[in-house]
KOLVO-213753 format. One record per residue (C-alpha): residue in one letter; x, y, z. Coordinates in nm, 2 decimals. Example, Ala and Ser with C-alpha at 12.3 -4.5 7.8 and 13.67 -1.06 7.14 Angstrom:
# KOLVO-213753
<pt><r>a</r><X>1.23</X><Y>-0.45</Y><Z>0.78</Z></pt>
<pt><r>s</r><X>1.37</X><Y>-0.11</Y><Z>0.71</Z></pt>
# end
This chain:
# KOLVO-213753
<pt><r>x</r><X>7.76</X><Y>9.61</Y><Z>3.62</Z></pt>
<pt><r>x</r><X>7.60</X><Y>9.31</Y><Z>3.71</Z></pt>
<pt><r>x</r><X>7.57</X><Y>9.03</Y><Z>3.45</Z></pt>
<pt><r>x</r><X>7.39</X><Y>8.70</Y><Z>3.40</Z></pt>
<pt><r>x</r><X>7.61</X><Y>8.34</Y><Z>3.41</Z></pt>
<pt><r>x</r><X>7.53</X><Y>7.97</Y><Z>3.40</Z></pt>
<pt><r>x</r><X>7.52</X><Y>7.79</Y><Z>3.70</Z></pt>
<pt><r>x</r><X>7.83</X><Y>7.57</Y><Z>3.53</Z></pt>
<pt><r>x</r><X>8.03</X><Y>7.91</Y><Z>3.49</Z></pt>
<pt><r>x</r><X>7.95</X><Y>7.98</Y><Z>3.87</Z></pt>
<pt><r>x</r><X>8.30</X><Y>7.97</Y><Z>4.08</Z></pt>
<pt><r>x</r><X>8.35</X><Y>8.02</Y><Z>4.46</Z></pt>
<pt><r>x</r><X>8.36</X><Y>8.34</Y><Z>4.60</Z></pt>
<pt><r>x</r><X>8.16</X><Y>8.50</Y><Z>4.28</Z></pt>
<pt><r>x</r><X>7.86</X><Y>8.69</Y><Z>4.46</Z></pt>
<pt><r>x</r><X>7.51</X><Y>8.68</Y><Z>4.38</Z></pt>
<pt><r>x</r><X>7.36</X><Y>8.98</Y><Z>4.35</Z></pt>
<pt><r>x</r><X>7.00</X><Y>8.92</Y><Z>4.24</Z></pt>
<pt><r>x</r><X>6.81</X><Y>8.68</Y><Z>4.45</Z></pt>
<pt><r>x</r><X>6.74</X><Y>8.30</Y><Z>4.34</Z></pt>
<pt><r>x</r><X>6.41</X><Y>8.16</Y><Z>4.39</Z></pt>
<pt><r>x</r><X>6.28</X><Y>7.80</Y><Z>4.28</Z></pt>
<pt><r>x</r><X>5.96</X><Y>7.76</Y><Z>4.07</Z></pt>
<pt><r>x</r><X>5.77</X><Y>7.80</Y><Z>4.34</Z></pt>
<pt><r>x</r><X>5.88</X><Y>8.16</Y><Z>4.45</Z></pt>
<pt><r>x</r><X>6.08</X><Y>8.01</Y><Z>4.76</Z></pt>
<pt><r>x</r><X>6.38</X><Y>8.16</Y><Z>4.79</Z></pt>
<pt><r>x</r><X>6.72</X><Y>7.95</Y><Z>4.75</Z></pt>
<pt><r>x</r><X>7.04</X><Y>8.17</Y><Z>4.77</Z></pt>
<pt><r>x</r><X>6.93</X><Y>8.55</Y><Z>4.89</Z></pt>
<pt><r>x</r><X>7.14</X><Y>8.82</Y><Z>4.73</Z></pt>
<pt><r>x</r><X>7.42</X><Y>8.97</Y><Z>4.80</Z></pt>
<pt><r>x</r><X>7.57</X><Y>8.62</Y><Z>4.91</Z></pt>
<pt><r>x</r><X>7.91</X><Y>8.50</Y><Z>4.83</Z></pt>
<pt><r>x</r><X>7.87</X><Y>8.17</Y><Z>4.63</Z></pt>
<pt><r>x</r><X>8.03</X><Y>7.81</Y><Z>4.82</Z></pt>
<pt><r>x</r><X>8.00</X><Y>7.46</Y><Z>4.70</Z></pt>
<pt><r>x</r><X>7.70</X><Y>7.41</Y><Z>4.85</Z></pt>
<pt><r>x</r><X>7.50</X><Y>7.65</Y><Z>4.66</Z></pt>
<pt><r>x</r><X>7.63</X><Y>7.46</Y><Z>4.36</Z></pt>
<pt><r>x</r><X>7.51</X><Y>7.16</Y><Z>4.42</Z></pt>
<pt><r>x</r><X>7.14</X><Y>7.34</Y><Z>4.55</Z></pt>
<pt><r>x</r><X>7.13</X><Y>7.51</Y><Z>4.24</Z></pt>
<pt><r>x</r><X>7.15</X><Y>7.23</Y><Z>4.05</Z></pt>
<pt><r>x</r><X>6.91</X><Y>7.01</Y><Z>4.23</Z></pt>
<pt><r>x</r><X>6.66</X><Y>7.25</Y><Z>4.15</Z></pt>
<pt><r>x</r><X>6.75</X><Y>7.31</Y><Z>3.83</Z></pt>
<pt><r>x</r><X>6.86</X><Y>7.64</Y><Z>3.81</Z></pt>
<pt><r>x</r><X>7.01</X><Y>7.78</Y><Z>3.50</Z></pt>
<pt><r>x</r><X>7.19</X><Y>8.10</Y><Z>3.54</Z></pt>
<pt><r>x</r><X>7.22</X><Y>8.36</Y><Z>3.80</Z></pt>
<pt><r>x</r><X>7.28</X><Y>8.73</Y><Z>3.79</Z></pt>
<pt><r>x</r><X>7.61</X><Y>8.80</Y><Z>3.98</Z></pt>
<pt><r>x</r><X>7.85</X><Y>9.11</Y><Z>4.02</Z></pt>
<pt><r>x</r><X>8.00</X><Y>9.19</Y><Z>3.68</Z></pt>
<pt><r>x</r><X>8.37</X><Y>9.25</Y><Z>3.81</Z></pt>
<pt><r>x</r><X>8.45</X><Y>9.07</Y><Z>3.46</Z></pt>
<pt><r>x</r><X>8.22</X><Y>9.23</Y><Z>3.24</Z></pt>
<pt><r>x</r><X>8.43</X><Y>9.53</Y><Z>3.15</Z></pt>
<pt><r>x</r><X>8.62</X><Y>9.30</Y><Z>2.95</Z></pt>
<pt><r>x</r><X>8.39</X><Y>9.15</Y><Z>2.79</Z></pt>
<pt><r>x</r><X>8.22</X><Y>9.46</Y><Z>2.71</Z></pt>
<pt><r>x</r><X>8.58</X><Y>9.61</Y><Z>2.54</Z></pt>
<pt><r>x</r><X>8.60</X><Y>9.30</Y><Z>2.32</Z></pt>
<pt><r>x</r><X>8.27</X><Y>9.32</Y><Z>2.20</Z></pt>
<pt><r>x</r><X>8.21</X><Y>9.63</Y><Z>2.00</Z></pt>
<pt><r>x</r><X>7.89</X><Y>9.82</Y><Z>1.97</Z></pt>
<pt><r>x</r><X>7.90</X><Y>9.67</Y><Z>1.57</Z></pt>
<pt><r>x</r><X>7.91</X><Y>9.31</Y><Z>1.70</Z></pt>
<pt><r>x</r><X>7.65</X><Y>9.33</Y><Z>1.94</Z></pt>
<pt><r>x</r><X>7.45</X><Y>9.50</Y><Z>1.66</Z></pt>
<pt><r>x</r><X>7.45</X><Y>9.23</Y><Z>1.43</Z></pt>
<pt><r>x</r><X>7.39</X><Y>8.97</Y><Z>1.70</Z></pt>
<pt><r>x</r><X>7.08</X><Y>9.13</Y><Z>1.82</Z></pt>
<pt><r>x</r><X>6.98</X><Y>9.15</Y><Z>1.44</Z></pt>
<pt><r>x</r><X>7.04</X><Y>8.78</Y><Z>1.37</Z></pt>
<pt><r>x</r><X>6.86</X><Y>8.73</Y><Z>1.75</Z></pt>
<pt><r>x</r><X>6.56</X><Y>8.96</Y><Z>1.63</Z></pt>
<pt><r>x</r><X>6.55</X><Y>8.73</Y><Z>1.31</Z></pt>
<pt><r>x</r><X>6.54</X><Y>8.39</Y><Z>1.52</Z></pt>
<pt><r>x</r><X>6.23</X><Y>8.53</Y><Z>1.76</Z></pt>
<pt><r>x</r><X>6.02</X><Y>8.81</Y><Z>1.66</Z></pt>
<pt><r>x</r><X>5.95</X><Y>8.97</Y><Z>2.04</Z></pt>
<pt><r>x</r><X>6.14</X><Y>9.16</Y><Z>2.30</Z></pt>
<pt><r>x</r><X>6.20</X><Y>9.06</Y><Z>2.67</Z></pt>
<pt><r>x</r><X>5.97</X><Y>9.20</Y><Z>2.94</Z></pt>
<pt><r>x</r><X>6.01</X><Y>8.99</Y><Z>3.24</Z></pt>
<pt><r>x</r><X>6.31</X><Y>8.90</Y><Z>3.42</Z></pt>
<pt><r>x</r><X>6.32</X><Y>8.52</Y><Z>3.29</Z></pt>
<pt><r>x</r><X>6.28</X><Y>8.64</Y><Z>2.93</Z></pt>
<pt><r>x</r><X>6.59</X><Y>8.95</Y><Z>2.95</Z></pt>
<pt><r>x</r><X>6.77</X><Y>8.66</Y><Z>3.09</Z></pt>
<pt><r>x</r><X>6.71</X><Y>8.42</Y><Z>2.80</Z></pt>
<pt><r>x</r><X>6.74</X><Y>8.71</Y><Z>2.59</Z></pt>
<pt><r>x</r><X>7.13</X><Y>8.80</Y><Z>2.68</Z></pt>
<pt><r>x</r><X>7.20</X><Y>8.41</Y><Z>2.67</Z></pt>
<pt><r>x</r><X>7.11</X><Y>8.40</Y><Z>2.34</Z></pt>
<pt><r>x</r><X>7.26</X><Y>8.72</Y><Z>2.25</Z></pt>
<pt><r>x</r><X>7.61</X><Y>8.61</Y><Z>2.37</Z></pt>
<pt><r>x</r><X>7.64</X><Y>8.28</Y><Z>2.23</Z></pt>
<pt><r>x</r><X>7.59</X><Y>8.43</Y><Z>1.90</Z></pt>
<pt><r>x</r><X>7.85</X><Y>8.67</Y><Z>1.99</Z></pt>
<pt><r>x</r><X>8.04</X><Y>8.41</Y><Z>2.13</Z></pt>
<pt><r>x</r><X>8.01</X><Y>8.25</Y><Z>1.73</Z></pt>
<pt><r>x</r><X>8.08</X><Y>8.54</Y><Z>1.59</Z></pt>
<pt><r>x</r><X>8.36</X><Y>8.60</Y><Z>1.77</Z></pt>
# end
């Protein structure tokens, strides 16, 4: 399962599995490419956030949470903003929010 990180939790060799593009729809890193230094530094030039790469570590974060936790982050989320995600940017702003309440609840 693929998930979302910041570009500061990006390491070398993680591999992106959703393409990056700039404001301006151009692309930066294409998918399926295997992260080096120097998409680091490109991604932050542009000012790139977060990238969707392959989840090898998810399962494990998906065993610590537990269906009850994620539950009450997503209530204390729905509490914060009163809308749901429908577009790529806003699912990925969506589960950033959701894990760092997790992350305090935790």
């Amino acid at each position: 399962m693929d998930r979302i990180v910041t570009v500061n939790e990006l390491k070398e060799g993680m591999t992106i599995t959703q393409p990056v593009k700039n404001r301006f729809g151009q692309l930066i890193i294409a998918s399926d490419q295997k992260i080096e230094l120097k998409h680091l530094n490109v991604l932050k030039i542009w000012g790139i956030h977060s990238v969707t790469i392959e989840g090898e570590s998810d399962n494990e974060n998906n065993q610590l949470i537990n269906e009850e936790i994620r539950n009450e982050a997503e209530r204390i989320l729905q509490k914060r903003i009163n809308w749901l995600p429908e577009k790529l940017f806003e699912k990925e702003l969506y589960e950033l929010a959701l894990m760092k309440i997790i992350q305090k609840l935790l």
